[in-house]
Every structure is written in structure tokens, then in C-alpha cells.
mmCIF file of the N, C-alpha and C atoms, coordinates in Angstrom:
data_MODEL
# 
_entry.id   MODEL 
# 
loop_
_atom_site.group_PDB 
_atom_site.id 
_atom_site.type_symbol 
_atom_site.label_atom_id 
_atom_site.label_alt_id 
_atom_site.label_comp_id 
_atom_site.label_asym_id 
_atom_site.label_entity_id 
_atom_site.label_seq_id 
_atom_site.pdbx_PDB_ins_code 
_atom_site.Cartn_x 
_atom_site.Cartn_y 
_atom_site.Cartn_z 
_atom_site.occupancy 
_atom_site.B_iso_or_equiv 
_atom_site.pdbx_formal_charge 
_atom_site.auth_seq_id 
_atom_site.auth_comp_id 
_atom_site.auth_asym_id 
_atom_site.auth_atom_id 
_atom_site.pdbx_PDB_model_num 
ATOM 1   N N  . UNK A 1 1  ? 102.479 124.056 95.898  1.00 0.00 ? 1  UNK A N  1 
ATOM 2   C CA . UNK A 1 1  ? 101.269 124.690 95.451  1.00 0.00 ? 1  UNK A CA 1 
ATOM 3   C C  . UNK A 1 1  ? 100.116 124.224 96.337  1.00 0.00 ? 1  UNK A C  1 
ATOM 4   N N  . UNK A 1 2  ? 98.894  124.650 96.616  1.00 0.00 ? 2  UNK A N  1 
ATOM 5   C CA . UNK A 1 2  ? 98.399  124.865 97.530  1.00 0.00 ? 2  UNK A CA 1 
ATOM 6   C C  . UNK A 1 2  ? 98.349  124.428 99.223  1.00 0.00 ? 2  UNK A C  1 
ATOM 7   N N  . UNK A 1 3  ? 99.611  124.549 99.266  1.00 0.00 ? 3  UNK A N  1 
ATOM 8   C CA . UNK A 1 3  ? 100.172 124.054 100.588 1.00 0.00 ? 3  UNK A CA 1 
ATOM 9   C C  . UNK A 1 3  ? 100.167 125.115 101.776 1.00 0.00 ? 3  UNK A C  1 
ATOM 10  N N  . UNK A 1 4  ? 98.575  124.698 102.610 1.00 0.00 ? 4  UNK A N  1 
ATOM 11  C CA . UNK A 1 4  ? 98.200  125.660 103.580 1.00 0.00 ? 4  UNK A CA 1 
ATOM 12  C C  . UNK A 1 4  ? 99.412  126.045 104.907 1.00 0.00 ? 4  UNK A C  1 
ATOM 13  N N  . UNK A 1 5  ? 100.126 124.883 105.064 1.00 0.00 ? 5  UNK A N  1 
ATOM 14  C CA . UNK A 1 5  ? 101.223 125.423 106.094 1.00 0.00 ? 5  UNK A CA 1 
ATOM 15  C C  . UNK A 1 5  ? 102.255 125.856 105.890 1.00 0.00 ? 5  UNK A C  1 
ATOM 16  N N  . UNK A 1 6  ? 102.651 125.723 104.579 1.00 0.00 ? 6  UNK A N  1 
ATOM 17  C CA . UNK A 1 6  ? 103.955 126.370 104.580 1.00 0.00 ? 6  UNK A CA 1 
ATOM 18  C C  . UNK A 1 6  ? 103.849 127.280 103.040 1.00 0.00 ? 6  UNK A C  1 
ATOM 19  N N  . UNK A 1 7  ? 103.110 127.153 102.406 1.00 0.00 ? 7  UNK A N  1 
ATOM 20  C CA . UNK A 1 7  ? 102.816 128.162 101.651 1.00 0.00 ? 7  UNK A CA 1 
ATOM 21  C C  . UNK A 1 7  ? 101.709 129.596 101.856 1.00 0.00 ? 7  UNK A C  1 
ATOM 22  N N  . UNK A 1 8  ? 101.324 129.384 103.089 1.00 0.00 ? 8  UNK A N  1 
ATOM 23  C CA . UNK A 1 8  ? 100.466 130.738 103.479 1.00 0.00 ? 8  UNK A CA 1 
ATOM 24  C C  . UNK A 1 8  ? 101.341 130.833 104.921 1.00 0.00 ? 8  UNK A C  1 
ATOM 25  N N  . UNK A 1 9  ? 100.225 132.042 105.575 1.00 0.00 ? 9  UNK A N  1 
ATOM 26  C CA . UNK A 1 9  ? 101.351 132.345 106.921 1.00 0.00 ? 9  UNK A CA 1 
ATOM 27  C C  . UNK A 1 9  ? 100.633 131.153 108.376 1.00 0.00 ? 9  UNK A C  1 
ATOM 28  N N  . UNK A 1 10 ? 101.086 131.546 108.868 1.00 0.00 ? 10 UNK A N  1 
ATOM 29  C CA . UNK A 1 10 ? 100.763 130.117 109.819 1.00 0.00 ? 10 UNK A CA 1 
ATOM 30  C C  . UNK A 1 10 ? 99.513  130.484 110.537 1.00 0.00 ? 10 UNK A C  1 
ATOM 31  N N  . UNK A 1 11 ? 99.038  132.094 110.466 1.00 0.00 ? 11 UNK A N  1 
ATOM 32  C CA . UNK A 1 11 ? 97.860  132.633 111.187 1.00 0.00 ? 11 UNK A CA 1 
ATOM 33  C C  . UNK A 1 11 ? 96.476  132.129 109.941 1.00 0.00 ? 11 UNK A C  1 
ATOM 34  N N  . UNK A 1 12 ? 97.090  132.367 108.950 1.00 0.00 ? 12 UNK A N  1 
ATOM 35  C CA . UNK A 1 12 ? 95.781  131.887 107.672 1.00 0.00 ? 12 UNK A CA 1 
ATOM 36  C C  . UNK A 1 12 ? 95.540  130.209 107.675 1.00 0.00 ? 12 UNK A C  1 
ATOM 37  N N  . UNK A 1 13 ? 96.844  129.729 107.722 1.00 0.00 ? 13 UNK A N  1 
ATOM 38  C CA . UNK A 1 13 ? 96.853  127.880 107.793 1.00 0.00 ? 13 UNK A CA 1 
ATOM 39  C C  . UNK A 1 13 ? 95.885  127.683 109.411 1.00 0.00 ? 13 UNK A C  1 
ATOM 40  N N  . UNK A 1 14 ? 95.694  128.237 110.399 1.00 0.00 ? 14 UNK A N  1 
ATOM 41  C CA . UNK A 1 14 ? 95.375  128.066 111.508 1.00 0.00 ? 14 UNK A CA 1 
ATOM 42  C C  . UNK A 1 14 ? 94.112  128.466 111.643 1.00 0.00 ? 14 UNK A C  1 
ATOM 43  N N  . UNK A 1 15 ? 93.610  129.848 110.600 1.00 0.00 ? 15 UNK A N  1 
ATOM 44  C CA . UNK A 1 15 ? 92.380  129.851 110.725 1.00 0.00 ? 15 UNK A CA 1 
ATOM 45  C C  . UNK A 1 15 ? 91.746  128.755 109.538 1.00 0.00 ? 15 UNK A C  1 
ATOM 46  N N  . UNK A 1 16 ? 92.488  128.371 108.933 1.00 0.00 ? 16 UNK A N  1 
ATOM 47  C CA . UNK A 1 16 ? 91.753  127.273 107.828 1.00 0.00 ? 16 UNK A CA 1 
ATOM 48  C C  . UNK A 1 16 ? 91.289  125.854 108.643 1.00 0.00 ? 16 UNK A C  1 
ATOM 49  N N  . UNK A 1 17 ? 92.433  126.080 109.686 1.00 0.00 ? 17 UNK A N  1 
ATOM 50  C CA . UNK A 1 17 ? 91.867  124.662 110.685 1.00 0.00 ? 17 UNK A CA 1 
ATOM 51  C C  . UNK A 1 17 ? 90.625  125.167 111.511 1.00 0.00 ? 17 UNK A C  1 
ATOM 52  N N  . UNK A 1 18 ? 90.565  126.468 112.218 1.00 0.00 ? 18 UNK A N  1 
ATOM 53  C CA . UNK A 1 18 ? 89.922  126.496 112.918 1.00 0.00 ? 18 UNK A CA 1 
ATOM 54  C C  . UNK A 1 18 ? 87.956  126.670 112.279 1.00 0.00 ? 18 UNK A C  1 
ATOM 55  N N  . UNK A 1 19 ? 88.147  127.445 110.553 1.00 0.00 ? 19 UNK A N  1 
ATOM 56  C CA . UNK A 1 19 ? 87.219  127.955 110.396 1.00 0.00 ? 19 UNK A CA 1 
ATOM 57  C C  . UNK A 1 19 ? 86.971  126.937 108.970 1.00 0.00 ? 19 UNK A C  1 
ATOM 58  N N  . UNK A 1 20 ? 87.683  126.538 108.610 1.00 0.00 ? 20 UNK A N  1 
ATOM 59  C CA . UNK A 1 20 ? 87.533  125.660 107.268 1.00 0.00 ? 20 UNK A CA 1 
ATOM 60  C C  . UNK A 1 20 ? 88.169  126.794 106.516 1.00 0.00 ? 20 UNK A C  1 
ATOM 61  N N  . UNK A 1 21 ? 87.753  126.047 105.255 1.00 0.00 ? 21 UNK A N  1 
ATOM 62  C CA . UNK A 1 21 ? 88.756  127.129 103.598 1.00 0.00 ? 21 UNK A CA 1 
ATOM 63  C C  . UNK A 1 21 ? 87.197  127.991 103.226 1.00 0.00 ? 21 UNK A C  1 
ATOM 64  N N  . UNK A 1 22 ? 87.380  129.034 104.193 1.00 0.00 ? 22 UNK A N  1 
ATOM 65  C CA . UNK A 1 22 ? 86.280  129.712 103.421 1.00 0.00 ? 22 UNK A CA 1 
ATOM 66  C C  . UNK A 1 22 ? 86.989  130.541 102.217 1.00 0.00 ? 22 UNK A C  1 
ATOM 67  N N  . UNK A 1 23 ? 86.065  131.407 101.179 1.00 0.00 ? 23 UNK A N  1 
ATOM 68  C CA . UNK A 1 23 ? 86.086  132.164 100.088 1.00 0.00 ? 23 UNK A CA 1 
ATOM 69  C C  . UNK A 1 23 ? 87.121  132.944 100.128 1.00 0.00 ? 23 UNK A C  1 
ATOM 70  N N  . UNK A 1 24 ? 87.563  133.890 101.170 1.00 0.00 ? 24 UNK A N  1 
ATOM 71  C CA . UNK A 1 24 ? 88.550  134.672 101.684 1.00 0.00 ? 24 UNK A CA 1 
ATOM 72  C C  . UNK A 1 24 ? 89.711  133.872 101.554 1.00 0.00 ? 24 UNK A C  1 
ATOM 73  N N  . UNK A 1 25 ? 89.783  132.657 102.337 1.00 0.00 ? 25 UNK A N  1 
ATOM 74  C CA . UNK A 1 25 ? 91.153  131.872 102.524 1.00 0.00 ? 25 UNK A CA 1 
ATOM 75  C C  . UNK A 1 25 ? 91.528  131.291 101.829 1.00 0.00 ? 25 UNK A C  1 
ATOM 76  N N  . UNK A 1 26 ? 90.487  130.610 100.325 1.00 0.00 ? 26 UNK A N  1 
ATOM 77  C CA . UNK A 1 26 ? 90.656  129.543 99.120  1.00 0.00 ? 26 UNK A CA 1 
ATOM 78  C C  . UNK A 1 26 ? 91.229  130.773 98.235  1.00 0.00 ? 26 UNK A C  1 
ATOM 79  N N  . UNK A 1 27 ? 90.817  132.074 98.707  1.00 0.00 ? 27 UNK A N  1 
ATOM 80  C CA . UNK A 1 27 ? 91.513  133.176 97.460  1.00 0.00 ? 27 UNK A CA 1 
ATOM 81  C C  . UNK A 1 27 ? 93.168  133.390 98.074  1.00 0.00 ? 27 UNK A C  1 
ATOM 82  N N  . UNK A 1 28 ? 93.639  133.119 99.117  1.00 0.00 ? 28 UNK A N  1 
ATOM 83  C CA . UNK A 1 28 ? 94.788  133.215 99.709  1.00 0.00 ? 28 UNK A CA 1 
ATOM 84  C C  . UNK A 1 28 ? 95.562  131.714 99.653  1.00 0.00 ? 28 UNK A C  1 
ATOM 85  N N  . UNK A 1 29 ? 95.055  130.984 99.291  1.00 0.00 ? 29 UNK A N  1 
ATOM 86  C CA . UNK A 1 29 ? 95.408  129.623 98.981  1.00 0.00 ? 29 UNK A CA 1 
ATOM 87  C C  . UNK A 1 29 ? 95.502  129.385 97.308  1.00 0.00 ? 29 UNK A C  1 
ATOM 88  N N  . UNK A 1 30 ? 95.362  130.646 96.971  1.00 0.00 ? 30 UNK A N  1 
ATOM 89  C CA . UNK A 1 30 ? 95.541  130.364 95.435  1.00 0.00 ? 30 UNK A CA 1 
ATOM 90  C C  . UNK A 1 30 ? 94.604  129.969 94.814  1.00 0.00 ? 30 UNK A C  1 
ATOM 91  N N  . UNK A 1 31 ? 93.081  129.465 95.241  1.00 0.00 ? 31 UNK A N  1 
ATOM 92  C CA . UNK A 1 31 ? 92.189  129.139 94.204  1.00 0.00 ? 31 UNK A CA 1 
ATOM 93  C C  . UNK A 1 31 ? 92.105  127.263 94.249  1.00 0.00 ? 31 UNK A C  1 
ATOM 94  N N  . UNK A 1 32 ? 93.174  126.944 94.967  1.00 0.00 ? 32 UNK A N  1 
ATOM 95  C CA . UNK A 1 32 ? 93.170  125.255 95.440  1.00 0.00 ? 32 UNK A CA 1 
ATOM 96  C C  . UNK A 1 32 ? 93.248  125.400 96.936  1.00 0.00 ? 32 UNK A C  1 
ATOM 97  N N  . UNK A 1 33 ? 91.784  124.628 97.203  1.00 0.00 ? 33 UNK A N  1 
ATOM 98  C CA . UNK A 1 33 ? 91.353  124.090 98.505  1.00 0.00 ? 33 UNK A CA 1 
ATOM 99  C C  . UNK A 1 33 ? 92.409  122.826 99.320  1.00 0.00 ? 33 UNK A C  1 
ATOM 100 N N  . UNK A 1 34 ? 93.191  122.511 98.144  1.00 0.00 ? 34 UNK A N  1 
ATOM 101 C CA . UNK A 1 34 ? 93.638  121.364 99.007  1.00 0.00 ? 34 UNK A CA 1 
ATOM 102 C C  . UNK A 1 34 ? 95.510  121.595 98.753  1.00 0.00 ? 34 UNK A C  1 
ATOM 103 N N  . UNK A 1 35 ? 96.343  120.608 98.907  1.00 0.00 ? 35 UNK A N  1 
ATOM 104 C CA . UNK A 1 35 ? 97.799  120.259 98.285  1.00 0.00 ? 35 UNK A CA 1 
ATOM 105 C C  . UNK A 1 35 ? 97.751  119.840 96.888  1.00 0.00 ? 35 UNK A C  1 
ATOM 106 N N  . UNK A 1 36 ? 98.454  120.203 96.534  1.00 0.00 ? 36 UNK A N  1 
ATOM 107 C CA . UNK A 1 36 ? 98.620  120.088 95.037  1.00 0.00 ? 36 UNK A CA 1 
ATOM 108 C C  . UNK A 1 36 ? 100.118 119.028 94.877  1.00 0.00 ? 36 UNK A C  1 
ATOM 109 N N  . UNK A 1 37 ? 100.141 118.209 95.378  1.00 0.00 ? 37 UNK A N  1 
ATOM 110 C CA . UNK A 1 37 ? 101.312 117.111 96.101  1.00 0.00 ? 37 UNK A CA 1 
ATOM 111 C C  . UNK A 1 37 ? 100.537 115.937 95.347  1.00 0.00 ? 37 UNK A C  1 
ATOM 112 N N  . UNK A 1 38 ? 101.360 115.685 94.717  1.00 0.00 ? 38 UNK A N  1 
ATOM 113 C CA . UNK A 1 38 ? 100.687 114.401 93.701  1.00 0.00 ? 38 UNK A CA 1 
ATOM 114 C C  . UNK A 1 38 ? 102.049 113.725 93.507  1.00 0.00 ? 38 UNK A C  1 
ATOM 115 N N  . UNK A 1 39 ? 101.959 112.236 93.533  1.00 0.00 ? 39 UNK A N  1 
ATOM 116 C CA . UNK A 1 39 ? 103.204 111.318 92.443  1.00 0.00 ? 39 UNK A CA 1 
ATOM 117 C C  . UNK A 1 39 ? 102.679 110.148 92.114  1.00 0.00 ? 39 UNK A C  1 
ATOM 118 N N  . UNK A 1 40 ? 102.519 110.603 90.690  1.00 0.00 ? 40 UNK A N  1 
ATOM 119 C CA . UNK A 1 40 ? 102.664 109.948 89.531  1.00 0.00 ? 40 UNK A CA 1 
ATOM 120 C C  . UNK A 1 40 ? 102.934 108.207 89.259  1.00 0.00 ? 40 UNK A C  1 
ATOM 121 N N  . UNK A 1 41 ? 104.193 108.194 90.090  1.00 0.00 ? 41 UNK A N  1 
ATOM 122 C CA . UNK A 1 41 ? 104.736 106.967 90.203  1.00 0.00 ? 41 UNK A CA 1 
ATOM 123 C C  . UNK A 1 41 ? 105.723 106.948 91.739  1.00 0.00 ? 41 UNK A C  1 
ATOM 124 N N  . UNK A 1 42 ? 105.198 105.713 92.311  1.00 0.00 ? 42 UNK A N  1 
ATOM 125 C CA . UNK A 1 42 ? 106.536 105.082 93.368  1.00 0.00 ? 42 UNK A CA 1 
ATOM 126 C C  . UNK A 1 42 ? 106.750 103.650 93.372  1.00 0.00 ? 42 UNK A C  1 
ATOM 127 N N  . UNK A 1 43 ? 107.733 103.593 93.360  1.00 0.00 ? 43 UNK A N  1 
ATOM 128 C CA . UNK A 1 43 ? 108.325 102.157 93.251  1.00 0.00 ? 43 UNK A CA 1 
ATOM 129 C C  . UNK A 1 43 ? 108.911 102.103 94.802  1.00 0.00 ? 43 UNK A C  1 
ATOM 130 N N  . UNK A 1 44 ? 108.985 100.661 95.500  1.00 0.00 ? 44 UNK A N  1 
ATOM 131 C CA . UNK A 1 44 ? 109.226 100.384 96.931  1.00 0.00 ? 44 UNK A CA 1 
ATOM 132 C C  . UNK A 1 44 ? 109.484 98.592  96.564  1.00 0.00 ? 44 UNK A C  1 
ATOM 133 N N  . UNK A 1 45 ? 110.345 98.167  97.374  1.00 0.00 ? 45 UNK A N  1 
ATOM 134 C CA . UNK A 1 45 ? 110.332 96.922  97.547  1.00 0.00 ? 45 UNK A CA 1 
ATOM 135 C C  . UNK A 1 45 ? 109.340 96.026  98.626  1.00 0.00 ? 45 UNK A C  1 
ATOM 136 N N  . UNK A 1 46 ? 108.700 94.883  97.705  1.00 0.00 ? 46 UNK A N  1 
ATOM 137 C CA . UNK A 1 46 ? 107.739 94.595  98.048  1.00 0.00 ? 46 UNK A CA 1 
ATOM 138 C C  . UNK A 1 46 ? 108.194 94.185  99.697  1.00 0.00 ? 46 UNK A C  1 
ATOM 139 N N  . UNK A 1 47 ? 107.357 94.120  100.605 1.00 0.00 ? 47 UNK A N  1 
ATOM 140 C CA . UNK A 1 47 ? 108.059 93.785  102.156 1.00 0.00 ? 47 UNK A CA 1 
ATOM 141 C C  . UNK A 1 47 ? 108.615 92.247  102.427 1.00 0.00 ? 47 UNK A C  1 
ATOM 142 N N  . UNK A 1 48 ? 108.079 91.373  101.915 1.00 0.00 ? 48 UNK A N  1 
ATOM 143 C CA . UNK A 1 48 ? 108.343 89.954  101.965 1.00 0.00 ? 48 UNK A CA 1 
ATOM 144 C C  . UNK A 1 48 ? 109.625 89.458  100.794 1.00 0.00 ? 48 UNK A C  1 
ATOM 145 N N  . UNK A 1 49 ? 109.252 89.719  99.404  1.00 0.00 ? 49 UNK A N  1 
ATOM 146 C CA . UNK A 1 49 ? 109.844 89.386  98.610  1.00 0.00 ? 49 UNK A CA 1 
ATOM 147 C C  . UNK A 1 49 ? 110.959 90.460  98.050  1.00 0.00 ? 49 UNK A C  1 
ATOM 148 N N  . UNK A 1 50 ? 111.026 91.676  98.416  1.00 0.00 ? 50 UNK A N  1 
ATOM 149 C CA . UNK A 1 50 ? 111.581 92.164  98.262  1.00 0.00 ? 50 UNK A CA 1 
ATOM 150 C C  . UNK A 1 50 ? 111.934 92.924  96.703  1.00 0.00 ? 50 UNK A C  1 
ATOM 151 N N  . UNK A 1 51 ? 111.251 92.376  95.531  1.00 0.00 ? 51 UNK A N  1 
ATOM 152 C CA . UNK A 1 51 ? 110.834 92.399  94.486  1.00 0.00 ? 51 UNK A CA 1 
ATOM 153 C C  . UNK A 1 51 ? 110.473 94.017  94.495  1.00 0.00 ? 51 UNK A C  1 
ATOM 154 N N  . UNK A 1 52 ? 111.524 95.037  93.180  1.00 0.00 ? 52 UNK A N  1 
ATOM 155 C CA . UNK A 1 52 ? 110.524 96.238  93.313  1.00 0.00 ? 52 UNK A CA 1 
ATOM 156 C C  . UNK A 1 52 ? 108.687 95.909  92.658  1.00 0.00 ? 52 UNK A C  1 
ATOM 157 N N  . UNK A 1 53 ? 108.081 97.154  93.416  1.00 0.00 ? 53 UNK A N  1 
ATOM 158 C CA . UNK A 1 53 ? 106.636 97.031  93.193  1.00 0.00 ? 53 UNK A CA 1 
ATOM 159 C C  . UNK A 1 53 ? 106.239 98.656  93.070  1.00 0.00 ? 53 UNK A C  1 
ATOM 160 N N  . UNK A 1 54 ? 105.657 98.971  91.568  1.00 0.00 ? 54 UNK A N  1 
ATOM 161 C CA . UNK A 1 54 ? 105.627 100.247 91.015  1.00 0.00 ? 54 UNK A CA 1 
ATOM 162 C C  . UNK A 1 54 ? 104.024 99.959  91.198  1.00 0.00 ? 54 UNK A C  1 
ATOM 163 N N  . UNK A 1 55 ? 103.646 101.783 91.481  1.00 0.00 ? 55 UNK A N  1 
ATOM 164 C CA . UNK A 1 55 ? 102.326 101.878 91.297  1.00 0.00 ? 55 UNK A CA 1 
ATOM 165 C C  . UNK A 1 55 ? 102.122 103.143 90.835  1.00 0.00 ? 55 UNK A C  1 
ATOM 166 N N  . UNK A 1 56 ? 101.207 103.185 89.690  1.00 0.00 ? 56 UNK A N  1 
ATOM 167 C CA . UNK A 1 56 ? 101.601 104.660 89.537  1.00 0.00 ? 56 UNK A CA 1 
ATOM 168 C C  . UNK A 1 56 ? 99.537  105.062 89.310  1.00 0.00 ? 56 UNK A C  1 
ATOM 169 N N  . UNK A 1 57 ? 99.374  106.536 89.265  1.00 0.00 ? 57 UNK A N  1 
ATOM 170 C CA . UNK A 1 57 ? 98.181  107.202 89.707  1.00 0.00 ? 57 UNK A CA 1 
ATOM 171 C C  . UNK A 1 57 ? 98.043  108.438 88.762  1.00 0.00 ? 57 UNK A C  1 
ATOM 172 N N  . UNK A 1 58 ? 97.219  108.752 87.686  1.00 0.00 ? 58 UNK A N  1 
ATOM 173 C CA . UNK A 1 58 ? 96.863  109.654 87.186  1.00 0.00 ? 58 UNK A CA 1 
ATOM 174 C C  . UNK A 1 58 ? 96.620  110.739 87.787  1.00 0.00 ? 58 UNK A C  1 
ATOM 175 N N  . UNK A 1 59 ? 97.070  112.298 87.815  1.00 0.00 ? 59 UNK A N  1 
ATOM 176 C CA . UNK A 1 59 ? 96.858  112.891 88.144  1.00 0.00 ? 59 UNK A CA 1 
ATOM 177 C C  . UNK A 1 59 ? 95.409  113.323 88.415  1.00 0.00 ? 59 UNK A C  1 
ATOM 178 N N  . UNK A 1 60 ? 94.532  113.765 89.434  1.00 0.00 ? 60 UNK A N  1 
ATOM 179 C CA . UNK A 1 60 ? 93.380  114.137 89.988  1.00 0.00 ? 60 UNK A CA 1 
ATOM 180 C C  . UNK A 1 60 ? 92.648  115.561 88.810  1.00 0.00 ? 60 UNK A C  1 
ATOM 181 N N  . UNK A 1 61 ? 91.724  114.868 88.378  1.00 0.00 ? 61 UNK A N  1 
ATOM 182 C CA . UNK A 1 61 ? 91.143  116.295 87.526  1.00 0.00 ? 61 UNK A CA 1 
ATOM 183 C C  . UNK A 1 61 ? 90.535  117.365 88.137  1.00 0.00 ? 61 UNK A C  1 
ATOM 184 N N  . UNK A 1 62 ? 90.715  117.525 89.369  1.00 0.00 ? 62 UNK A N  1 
ATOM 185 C CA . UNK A 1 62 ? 90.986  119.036 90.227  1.00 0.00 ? 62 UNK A CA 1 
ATOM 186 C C  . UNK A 1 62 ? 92.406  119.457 89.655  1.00 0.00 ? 62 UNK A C  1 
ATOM 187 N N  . UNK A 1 63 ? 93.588  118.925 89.604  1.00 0.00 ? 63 UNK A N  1 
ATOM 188 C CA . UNK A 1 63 ? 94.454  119.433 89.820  1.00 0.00 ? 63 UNK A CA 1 
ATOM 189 C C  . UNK A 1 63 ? 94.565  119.742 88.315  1.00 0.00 ? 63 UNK A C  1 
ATOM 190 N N  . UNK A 1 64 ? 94.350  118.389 87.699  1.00 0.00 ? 64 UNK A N  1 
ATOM 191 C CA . UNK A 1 64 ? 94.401  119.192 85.845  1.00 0.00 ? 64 UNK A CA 1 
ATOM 192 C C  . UNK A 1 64 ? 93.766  120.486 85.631  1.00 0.00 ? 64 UNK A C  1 
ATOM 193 N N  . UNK A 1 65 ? 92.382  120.636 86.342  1.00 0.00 ? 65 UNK A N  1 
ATOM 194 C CA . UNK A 1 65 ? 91.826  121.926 86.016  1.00 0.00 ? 65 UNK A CA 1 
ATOM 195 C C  . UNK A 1 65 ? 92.306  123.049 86.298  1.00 0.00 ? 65 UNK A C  1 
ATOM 196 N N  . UNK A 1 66 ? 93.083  122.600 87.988  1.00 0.00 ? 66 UNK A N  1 
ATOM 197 C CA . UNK A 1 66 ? 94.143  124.084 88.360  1.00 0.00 ? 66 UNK A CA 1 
ATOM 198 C C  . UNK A 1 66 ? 95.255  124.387 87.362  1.00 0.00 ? 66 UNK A C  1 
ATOM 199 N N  . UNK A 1 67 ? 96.452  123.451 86.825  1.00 0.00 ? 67 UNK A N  1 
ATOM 200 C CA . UNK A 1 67 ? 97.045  123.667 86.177  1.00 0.00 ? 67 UNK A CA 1 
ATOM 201 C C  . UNK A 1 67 ? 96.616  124.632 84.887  1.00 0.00 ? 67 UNK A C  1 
ATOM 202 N N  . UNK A 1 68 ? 95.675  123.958 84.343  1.00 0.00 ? 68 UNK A N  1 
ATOM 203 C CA . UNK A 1 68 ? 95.397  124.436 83.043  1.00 0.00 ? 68 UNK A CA 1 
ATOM 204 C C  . UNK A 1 68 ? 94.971  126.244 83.482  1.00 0.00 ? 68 UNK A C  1 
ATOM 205 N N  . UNK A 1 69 ? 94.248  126.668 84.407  1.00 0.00 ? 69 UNK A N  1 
ATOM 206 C CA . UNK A 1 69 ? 94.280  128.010 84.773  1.00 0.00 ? 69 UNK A CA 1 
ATOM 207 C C  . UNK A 1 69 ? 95.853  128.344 84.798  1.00 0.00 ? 69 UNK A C  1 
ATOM 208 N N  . UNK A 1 70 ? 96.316  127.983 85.761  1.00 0.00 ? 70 UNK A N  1 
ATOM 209 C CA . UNK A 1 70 ? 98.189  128.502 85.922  1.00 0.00 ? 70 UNK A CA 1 
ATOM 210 C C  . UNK A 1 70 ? 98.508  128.888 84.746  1.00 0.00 ? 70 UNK A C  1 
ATOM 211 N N  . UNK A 1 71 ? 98.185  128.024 83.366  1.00 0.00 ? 71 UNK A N  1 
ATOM 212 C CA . UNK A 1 71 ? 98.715  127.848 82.318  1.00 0.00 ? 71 UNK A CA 1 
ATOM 213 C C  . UNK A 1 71 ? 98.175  129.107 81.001  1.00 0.00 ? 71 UNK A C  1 
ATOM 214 N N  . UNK A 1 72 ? 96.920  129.232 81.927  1.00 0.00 ? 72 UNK A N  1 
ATOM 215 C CA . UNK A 1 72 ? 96.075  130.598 80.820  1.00 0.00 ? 72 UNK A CA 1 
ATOM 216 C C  . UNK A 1 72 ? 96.498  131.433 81.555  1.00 0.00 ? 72 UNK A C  1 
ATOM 217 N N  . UNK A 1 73 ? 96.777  131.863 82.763  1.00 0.00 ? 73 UNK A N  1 
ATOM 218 C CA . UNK A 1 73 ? 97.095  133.210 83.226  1.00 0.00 ? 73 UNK A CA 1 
ATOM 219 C C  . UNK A 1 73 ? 98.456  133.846 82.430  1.00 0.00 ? 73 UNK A C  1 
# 
């Protein structure tokens, strides 16, 4: 979900680099300016101790607000 390179065509992802996310291209991007690529939680072993080490991140209230549209349409 709003994933400009591989969810639009590569001429719209290219003018988003070249021109920014104007009005035209945020409506071809679905209404999200950015990736909608979020996790929650990752766990990794710490580098020294080797010990897993979880960190986890509330989802971004941009993205709650997109969902909740997805969710009324």
C-alpha cells in the first residue's frame, strides 16, 4: 500500500521523484503520500551478547487514519 515503485507504473514513481507527490500523483498513490510498510515488532540478536532484543513501534497515526478510510469505503 502506498508503494510508489512498485505499486504505481514506473513513469508516475519517476515523476514523483522528479516533481514531488503532487495532487494528481497522491490521487494515483491512493491518497498516501508515503509507504504504508510498518512492523510492529522485530526481534534480532543483540550483536555482542547475542541475547534476542525485541523492539516494537505503534503504528503511525497517518497510517491509522488511512486505514480507517480503507475501512469506510
Amino acid at each position: 500500500m502506498g508503494d510508489k515503485l512498485y505499486g504505481a507504473s514506473e513513469e508516475l514513481f519517476m515523476r514523483a521523484c522528479d516533481e514531488g507527490v503532487t495532487p494528481e500523483l497522491l490521487e494515483a498513490f491512493d491518497g498516501l503520500p508515503r509507504h504504508a510498510l510498518h512492523a510492529h515488532r522485530l526481534t534480532f540478536p543483540h550483536p555482542r551478547t547475542l541475547a534476542p532484543v525485541t523492539v516494537e513501534s505503534p503504528l503511525a497515526a497517518d497510517l491509522v487514519a488511512y486505514m480507517g478510510l480503507l475501512a469506510d469505503a
